[in-house]
TIRO-2110 file (N, C-alpha, C; in Angstrom, 1 decimal):
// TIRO-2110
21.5, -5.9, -9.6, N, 1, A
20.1, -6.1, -9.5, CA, 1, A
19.9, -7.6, -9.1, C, 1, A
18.9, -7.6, -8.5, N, 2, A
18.1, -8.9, -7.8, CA, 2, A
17.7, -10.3, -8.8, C, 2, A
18.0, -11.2, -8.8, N, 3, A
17.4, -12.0, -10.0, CA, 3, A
16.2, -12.2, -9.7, C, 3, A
15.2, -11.5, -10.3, N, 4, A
13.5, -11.8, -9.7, CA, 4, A
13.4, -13.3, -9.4, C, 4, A
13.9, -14.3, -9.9, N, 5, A
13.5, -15.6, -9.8, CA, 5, A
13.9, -16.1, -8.4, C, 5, A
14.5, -15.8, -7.7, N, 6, A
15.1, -16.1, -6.3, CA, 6, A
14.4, -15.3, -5.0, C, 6, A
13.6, -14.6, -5.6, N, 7, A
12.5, -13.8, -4.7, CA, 7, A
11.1, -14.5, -4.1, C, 7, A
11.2, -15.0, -3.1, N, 8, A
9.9, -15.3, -3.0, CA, 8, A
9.1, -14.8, -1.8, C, 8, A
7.6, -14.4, -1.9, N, 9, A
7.4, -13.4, -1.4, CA, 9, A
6.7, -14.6, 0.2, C, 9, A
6.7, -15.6, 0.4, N, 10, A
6.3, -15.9, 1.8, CA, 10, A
7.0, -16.0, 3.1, C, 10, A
8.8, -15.5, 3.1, N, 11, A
9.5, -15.2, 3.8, CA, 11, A
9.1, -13.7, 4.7, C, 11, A
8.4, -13.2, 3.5, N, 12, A
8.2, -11.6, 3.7, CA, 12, A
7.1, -11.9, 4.2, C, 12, A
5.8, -12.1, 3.4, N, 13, A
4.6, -12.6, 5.0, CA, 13, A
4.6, -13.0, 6.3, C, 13, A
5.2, -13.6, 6.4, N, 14, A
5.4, -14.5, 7.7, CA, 14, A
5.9, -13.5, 8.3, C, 14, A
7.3, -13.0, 8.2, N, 15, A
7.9, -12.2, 9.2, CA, 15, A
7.1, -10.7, 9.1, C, 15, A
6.2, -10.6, 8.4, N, 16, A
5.5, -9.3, 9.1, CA, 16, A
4.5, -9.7, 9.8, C, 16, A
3.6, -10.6, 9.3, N, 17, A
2.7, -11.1, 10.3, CA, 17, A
3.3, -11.4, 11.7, C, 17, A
4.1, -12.1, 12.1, N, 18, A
4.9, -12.2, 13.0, CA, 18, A
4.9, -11.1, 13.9, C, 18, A
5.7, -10.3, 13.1, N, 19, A
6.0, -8.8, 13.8, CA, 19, A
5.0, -8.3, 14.2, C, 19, A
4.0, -7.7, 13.1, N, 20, A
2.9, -7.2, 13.6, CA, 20, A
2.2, -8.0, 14.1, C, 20, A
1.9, -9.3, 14.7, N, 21, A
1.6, -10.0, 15.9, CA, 21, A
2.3, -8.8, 17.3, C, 21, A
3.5, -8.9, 16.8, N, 22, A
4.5, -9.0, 18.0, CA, 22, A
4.7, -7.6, 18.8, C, 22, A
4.2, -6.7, 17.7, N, 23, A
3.9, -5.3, 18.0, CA, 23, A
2.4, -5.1, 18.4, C, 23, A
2.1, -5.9, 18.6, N, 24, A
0.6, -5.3, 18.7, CA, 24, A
0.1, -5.1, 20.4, C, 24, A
1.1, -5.3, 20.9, N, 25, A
0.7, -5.3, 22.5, CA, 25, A
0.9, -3.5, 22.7, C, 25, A
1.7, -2.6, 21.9, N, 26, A
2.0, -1.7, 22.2, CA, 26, A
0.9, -1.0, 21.7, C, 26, A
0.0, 0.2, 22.7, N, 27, A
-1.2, 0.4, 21.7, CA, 27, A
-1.0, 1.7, 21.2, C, 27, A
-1.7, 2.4, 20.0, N, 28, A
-1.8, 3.2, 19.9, CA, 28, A
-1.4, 4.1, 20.5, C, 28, A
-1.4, 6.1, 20.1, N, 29, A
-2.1, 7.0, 21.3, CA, 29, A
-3.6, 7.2, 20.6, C, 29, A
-3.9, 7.5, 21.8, N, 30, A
-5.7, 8.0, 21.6, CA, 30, A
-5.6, 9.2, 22.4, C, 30, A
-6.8, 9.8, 21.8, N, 31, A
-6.7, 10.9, 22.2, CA, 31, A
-7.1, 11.1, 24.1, C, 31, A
-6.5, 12.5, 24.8, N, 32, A
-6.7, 12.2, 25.9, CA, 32, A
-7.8, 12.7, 26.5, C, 32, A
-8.9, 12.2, 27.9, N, 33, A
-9.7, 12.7, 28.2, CA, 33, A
-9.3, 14.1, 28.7, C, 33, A
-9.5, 15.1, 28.6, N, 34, A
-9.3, 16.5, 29.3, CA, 34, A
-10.1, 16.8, 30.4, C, 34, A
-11.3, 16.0, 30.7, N, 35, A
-11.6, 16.5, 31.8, CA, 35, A
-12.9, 17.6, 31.9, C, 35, A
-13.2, 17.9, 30.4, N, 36, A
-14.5, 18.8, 30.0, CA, 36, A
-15.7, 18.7, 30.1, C, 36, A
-16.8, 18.6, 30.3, N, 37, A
-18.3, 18.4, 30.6, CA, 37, A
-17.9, 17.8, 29.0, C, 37, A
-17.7, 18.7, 28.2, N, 38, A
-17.6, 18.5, 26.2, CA, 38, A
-17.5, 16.6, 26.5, C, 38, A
-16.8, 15.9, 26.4, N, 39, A
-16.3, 14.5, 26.9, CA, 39, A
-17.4, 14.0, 27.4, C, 39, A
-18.3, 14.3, 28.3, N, 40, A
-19.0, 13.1, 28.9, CA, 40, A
-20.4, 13.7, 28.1, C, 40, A
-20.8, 14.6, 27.1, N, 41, A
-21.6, 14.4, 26.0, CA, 41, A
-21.6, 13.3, 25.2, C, 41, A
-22.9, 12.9, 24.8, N, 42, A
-23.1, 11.8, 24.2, CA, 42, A
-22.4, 12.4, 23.0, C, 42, A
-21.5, 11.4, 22.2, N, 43, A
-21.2, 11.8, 20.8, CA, 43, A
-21.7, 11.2, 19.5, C, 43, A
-21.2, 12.2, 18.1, N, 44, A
-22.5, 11.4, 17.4, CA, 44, A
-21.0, 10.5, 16.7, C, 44, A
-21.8, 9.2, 16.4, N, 45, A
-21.2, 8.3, 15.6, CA, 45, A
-20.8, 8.5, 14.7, C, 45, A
-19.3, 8.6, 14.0, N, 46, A
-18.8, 8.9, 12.9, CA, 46, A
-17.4, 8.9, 12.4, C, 46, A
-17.0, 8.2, 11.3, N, 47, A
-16.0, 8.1, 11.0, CA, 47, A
-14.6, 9.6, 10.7, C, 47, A
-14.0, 10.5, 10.8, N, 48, A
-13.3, 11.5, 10.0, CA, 48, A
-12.1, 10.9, 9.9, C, 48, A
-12.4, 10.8, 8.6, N, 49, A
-11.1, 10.3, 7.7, CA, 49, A
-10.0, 11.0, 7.3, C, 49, A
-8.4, 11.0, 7.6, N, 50, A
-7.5, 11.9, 7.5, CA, 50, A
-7.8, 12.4, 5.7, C, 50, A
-6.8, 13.1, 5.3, N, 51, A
-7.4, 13.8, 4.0, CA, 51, A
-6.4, 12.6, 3.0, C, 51, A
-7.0, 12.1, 2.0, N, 52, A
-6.7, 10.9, 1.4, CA, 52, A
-5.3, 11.2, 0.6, C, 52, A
-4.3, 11.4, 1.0, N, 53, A
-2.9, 11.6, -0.4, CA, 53, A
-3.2, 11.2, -1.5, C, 53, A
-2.2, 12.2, -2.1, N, 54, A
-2.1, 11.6, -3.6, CA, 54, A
-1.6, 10.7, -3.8, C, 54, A
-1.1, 10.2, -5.5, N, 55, A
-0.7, 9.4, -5.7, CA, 55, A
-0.4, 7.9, -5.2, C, 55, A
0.1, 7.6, -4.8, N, 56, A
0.4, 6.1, -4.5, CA, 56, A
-0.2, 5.8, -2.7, C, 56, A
-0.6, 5.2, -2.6, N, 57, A
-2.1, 5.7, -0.8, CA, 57, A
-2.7, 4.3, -0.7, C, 57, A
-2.5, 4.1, 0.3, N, 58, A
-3.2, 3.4, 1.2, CA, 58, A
-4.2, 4.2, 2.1, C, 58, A
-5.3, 3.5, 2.3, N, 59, A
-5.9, 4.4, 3.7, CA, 59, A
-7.1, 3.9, 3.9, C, 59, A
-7.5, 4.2, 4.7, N, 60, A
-9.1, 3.3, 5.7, CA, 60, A
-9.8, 4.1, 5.4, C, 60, A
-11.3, 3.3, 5.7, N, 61, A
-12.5, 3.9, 5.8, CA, 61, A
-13.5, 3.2, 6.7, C, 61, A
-14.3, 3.2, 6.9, N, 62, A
-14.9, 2.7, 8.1, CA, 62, A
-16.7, 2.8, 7.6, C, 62, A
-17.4, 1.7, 7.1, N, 63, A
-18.7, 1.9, 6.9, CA, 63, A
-19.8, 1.2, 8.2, C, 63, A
-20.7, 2.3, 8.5, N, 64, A
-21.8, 1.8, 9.7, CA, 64, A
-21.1, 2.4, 10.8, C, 64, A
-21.0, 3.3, 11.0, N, 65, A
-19.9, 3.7, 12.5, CA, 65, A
-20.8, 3.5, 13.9, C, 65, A
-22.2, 3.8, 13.3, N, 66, A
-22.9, 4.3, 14.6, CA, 66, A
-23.7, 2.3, 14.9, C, 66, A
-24.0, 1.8, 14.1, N, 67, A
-24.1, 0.4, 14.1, CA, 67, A
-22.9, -0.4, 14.0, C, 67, A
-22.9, -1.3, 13.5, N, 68, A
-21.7, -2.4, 13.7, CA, 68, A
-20.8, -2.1, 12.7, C, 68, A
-19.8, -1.1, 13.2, N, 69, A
-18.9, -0.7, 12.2, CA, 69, A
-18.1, -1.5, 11.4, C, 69, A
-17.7, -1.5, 10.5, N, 70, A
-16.7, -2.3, 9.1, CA, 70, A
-15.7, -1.3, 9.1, C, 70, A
-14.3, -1.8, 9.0, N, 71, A
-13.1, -1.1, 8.7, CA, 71, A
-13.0, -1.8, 7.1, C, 71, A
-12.1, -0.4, 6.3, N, 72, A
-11.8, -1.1, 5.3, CA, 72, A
-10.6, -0.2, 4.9, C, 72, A
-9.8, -1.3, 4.1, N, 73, A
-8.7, -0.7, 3.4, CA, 73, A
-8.6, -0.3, 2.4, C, 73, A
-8.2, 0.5, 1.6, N, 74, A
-8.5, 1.0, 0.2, CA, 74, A
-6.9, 1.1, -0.3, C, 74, A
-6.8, 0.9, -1.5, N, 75, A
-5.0, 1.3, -1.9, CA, 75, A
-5.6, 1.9, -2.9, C, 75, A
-4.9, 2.7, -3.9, N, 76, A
-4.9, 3.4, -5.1, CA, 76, A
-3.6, 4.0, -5.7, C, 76, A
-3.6, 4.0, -7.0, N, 77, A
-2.3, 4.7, -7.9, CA, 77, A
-1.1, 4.1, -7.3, C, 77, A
-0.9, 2.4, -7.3, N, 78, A
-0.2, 2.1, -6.6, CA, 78, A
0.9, 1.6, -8.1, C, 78, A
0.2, 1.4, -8.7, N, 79, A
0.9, 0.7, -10.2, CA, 79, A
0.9, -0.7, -9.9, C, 79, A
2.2, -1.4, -10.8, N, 80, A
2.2, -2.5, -10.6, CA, 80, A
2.7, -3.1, -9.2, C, 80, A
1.8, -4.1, -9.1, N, 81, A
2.2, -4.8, -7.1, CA, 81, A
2.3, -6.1, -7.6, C, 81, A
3.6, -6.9, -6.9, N, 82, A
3.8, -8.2, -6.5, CA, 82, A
3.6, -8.3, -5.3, C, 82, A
3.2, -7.3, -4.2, N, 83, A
2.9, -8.0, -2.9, CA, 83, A
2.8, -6.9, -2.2, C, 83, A
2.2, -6.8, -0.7, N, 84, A
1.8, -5.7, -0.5, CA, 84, A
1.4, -6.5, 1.6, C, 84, A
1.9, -5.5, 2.3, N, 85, A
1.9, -5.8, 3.9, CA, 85, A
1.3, -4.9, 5.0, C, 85, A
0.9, -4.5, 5.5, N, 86, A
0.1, -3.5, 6.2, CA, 86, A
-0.6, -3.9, 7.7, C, 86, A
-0.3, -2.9, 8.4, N, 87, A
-0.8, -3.0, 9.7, CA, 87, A
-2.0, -1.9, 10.2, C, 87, A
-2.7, -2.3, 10.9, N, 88, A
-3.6, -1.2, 11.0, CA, 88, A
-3.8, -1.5, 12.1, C, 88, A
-3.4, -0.3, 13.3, N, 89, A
-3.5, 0.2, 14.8, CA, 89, A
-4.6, 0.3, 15.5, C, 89, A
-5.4, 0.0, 16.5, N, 90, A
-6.6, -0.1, 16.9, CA, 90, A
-5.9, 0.5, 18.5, C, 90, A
-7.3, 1.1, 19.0, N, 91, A
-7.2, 1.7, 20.3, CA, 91, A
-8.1, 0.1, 20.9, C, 91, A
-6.6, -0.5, 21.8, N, 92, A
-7.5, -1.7, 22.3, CA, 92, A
-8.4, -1.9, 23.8, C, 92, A
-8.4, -0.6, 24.2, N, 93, A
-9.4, 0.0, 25.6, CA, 93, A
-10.4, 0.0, 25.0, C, 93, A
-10.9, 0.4, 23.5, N, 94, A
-12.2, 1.1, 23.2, CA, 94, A
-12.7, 0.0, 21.9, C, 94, A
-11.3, -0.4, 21.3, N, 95, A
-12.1, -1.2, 19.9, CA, 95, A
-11.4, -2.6, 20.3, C, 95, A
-11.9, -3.6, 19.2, N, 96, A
-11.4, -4.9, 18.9, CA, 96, A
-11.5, -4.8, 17.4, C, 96, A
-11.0, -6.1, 16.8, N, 97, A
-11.2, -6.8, 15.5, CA, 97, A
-12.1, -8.1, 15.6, C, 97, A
-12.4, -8.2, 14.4, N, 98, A
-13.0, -10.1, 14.4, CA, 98, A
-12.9, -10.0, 12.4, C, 98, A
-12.8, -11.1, 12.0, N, 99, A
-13.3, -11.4, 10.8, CA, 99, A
-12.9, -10.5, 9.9, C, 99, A
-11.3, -10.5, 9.9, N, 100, A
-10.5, -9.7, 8.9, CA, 100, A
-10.6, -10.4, 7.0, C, 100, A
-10.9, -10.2, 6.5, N, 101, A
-11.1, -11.3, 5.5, CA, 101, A
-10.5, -10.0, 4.1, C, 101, A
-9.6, -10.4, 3.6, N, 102, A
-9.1, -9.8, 1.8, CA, 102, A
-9.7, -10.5, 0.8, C, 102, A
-9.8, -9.5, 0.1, N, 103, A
-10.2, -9.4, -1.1, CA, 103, A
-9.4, -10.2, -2.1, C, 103, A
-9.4, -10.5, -3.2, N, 104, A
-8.6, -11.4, -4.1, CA, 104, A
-8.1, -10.2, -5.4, C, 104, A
-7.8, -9.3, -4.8, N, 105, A
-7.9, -8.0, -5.3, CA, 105, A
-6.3, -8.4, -6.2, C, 105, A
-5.6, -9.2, -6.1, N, 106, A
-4.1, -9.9, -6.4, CA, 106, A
-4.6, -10.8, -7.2, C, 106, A
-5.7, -11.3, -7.4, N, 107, A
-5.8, -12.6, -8.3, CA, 107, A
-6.5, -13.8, -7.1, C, 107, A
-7.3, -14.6, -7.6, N, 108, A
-7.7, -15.6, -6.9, CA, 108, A
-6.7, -16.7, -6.2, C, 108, A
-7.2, -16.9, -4.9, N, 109, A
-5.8, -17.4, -3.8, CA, 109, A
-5.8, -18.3, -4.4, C, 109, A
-4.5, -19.2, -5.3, N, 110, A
-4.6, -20.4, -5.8, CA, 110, A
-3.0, -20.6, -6.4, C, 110, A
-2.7, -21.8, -6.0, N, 111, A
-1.3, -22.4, -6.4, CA, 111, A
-0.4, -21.1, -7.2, C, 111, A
-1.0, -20.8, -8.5, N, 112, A
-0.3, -19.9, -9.3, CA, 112, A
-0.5, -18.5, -9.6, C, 112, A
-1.3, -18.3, -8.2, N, 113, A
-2.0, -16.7, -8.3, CA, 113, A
-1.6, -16.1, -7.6, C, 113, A
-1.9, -15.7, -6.2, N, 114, A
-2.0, -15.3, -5.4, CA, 114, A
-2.0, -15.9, -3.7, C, 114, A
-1.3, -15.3, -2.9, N, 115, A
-1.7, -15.9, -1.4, CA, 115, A
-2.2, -15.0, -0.7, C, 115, A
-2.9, -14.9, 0.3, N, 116, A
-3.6, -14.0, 1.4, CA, 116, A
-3.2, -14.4, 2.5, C, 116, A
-3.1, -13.3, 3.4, N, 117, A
-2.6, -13.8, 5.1, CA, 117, A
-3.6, -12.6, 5.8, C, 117, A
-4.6, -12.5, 6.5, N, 118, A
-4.6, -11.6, 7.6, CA, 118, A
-4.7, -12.1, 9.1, C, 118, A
-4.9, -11.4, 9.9, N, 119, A
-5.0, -11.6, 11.2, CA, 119, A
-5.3, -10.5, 12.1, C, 119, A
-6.7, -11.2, 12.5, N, 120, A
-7.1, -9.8, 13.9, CA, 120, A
-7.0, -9.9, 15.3, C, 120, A
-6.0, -9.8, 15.8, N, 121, A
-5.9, -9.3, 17.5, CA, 121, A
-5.7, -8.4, 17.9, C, 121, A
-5.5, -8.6, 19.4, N, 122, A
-5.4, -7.7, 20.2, CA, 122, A
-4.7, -6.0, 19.5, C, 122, A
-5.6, -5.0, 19.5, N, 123, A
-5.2, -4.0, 19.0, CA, 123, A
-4.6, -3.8, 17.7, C, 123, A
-4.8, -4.9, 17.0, N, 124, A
-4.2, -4.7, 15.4, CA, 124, A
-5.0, -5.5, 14.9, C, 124, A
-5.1, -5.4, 13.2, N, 125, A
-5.0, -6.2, 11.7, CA, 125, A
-4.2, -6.0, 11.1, C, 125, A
-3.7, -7.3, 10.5, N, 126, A
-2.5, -7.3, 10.1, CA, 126, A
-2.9, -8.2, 8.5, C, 126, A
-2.4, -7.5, 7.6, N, 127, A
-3.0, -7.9, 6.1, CA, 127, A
-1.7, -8.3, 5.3, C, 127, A
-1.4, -9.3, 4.7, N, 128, A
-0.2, -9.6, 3.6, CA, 128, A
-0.9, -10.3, 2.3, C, 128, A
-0.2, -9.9, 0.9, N, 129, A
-0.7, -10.2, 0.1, CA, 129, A
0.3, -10.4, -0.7, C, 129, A
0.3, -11.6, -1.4, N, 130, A
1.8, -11.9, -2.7, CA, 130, A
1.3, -12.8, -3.9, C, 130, A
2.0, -12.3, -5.3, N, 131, A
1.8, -12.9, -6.3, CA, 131, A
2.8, -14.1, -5.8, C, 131, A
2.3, -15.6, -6.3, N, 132, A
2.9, -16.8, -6.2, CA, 132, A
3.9, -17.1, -6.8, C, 132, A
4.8, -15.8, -6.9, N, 133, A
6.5, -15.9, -7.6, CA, 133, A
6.1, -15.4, -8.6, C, 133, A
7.7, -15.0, -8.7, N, 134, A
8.0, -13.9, -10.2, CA, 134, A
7.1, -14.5, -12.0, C, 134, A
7.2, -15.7, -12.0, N, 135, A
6.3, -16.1, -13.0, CA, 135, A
4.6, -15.8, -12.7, C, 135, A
4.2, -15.3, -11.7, N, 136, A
2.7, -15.1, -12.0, CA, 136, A
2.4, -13.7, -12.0, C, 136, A
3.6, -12.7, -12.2, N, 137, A
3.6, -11.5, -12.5, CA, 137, A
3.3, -10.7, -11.6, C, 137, A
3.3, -10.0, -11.7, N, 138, A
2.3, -8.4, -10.8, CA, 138, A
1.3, -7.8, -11.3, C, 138, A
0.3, -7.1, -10.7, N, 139, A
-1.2, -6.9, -11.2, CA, 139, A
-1.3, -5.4, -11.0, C, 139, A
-1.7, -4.2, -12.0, N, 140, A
-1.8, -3.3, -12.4, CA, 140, A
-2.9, -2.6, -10.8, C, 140, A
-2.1, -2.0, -10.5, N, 141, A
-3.5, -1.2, -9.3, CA, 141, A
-3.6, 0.4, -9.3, C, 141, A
-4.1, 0.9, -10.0, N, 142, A
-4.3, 2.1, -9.8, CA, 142, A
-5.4, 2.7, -9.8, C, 142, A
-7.0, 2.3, -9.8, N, 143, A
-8.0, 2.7, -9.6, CA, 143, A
-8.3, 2.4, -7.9, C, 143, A
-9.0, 3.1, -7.6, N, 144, A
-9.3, 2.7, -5.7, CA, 144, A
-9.8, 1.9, -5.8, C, 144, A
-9.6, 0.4, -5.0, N, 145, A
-9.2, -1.1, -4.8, CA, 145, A
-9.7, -1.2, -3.3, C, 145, A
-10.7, -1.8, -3.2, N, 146, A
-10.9, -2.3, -1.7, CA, 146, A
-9.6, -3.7, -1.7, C, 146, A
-9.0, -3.7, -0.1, N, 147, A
-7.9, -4.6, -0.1, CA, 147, A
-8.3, -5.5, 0.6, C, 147, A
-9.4, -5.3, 2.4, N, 148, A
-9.5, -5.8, 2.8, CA, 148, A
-10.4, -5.4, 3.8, C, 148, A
-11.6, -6.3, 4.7, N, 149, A
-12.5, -5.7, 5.9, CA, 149, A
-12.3, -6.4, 7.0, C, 149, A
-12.7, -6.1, 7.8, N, 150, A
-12.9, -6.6, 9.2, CA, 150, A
-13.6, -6.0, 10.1, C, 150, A
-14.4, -6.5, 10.8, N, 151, A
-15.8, -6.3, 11.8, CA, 151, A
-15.0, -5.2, 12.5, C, 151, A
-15.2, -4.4, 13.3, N, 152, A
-14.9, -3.3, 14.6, CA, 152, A
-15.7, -3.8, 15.6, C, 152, A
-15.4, -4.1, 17.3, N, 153, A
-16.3, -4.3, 17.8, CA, 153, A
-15.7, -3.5, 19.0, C, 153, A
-16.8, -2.6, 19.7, N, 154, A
-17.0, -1.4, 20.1, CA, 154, A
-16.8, -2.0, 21.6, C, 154, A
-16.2, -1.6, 22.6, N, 155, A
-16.0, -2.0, 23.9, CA, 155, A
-16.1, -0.9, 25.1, C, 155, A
-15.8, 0.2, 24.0, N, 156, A
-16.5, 1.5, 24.8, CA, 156, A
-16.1, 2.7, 24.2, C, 156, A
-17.6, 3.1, 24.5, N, 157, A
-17.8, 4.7, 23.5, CA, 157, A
-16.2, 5.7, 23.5, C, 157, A
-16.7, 6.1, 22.8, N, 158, A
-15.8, 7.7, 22.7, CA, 158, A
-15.0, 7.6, 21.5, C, 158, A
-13.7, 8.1, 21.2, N, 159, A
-13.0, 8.6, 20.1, CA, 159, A
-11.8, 7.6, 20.2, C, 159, A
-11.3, 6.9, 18.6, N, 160, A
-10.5, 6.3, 19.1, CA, 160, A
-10.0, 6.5, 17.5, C, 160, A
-8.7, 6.2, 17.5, N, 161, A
-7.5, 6.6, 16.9, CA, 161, A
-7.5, 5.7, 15.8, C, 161, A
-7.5, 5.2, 14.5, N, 162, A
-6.9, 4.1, 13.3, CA, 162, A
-5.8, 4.8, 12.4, C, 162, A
-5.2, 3.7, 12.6, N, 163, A
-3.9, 4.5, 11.9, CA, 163, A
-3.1, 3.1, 11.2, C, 163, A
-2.6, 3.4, 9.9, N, 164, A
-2.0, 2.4, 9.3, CA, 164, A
-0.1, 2.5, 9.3, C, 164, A
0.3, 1.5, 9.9, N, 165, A
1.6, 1.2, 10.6, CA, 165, A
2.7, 0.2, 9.4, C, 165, A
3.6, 0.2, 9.3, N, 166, A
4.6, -0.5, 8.7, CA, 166, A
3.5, -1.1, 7.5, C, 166, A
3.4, -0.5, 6.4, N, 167, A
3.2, -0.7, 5.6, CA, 167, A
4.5, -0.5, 4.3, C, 167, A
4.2, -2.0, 3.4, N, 168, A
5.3, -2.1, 2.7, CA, 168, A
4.3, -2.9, 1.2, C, 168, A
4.6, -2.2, -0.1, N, 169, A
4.4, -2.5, -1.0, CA, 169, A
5.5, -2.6, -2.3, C, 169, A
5.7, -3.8, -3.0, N, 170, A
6.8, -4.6, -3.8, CA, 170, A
6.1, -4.5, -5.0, C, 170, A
7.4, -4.7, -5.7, N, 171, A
7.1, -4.9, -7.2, CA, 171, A
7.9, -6.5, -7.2, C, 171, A
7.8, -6.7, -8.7, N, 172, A
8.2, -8.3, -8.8, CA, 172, A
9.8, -8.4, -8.5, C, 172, A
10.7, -7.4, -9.0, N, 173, A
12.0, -7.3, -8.6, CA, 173, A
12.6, -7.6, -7.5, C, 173, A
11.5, -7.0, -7.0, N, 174, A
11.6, -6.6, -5.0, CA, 174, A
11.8, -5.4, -4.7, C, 174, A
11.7, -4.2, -5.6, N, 175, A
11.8, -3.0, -5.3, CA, 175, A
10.7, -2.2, -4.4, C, 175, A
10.6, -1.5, -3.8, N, 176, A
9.6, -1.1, -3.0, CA, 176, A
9.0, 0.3, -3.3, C, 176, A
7.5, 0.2, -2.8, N, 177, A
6.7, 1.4, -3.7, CA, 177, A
6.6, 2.3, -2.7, C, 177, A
7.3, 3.5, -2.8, N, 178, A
6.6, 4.8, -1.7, CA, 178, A
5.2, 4.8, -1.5, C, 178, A
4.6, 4.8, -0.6, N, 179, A
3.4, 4.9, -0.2, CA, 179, A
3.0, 5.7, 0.8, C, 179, A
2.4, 6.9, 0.3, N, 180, A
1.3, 7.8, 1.8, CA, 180, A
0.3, 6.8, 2.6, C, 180, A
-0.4, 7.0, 3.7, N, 181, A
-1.0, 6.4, 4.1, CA, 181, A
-1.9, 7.3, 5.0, C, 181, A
-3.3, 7.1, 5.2, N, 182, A
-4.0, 8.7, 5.9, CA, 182, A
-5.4, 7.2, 6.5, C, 182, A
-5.0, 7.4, 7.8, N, 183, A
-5.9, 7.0, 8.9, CA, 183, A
-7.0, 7.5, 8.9, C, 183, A
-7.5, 7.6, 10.1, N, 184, A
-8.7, 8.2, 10.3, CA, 184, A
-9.2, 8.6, 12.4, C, 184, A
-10.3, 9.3, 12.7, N, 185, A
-10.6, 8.8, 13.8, CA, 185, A
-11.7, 7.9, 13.9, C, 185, A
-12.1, 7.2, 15.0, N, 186, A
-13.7, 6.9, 14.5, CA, 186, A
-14.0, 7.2, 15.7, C, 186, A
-15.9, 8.0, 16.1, N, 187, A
-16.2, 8.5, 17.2, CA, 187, A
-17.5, 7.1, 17.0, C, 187, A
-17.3, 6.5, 18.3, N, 188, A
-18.7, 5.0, 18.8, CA, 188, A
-19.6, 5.7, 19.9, C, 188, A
-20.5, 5.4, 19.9, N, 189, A
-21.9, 6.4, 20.7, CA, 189, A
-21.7, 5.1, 22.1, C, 189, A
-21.2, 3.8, 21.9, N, 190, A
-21.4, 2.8, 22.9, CA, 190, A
-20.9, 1.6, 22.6, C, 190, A
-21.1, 0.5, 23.7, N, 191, A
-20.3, -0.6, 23.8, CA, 191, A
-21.5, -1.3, 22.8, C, 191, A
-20.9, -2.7, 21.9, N, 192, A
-22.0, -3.7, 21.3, CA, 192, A
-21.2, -5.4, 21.7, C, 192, A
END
């Protein structure tokens, strides 16, 4: 076993942020146009959310669909977390990001608490989150926990795909927590 004390969790931010930087040119799939009169109806604005897993779950939600949508991340029944990484896939023809901002849902960002990393580009958000070493413990999460929001900004109507990618959640050891994860679609009426 690992000596917790020789674990530090900013090697592991960096290189996912990185990555998911680095992956994010590759887009999504979205669904395809078929070619049906059904398609060039106006659609109604709305989020359908895959069906939420049990136990230990990450997954999105999306408030305001048909106005200036909000993505949001939710985790639950996750237990104890020292750190926690996540990507979330955007169809970059149809959506963007702006103004990814986390919650202090780890403890307030501060020398012996907690750090926060996100980042919104091109067809991704990318969220990292770590207790400030094995002395500032890990923090109990099992009630639904907003993690983190960011703006949606709509480039053109239709149906577009969110889906959460390389997601990775630690304990203080360094051991890693199985995690379901359930995306969603979102349907936009137009460009803003």
């Amino acid at each position: 076993m690992r000596d917790p004390r020789l674990f530090s969790p900013q090697p592991l931010l960096v290189l996912l942020l990185v990555a998911g930087a680095a992956c994010g040119e590759a887009s999504p799939p979205s669904a395809p146009d078929s070619g049906l009169a059904s398609d060039l109806q106006p659609a109604t604005p709305g989020f359908a959310a895959d069906p939420r897993p049990g136990g230990a779950a990450l997954y999105l939600g999306v408030e305001d669909p048909g106005g200036s949508p909000r993505l949001e991340l939710w985790a639950s029944g996750l237990g104890a977390v020292f750190g926690l990484a996540a990507r979330v896939a955007l169809d970059p023809a149809r959506l963007g990001a702006a103004n990814a901002k986390p919650t202090t849902w780890l403890g307030p960002e501060a020398p012996k608490e907690a750090r926060y990393l996100t980042l919104a580009a091109e067809g991704i958000i990318v969220l990292g989150a770590a207790r400030r070493g094995p002395a500032a413990g890990e923090r109990q999460l099992d009630a639904p926990t907003l993690l983190a929001t960011a703006e949606l900004v709509v480039r053109a109507a239709g149906r577009s795909r969110l889906e959460l990618r390389e997601v990775q959640v630690r304990r203080a050891d360094g051991s890693f927590v199985p995690v379901a994860v359930a995306g969603g679609e979102l349907t936009t009426g137009g460009a803003r």
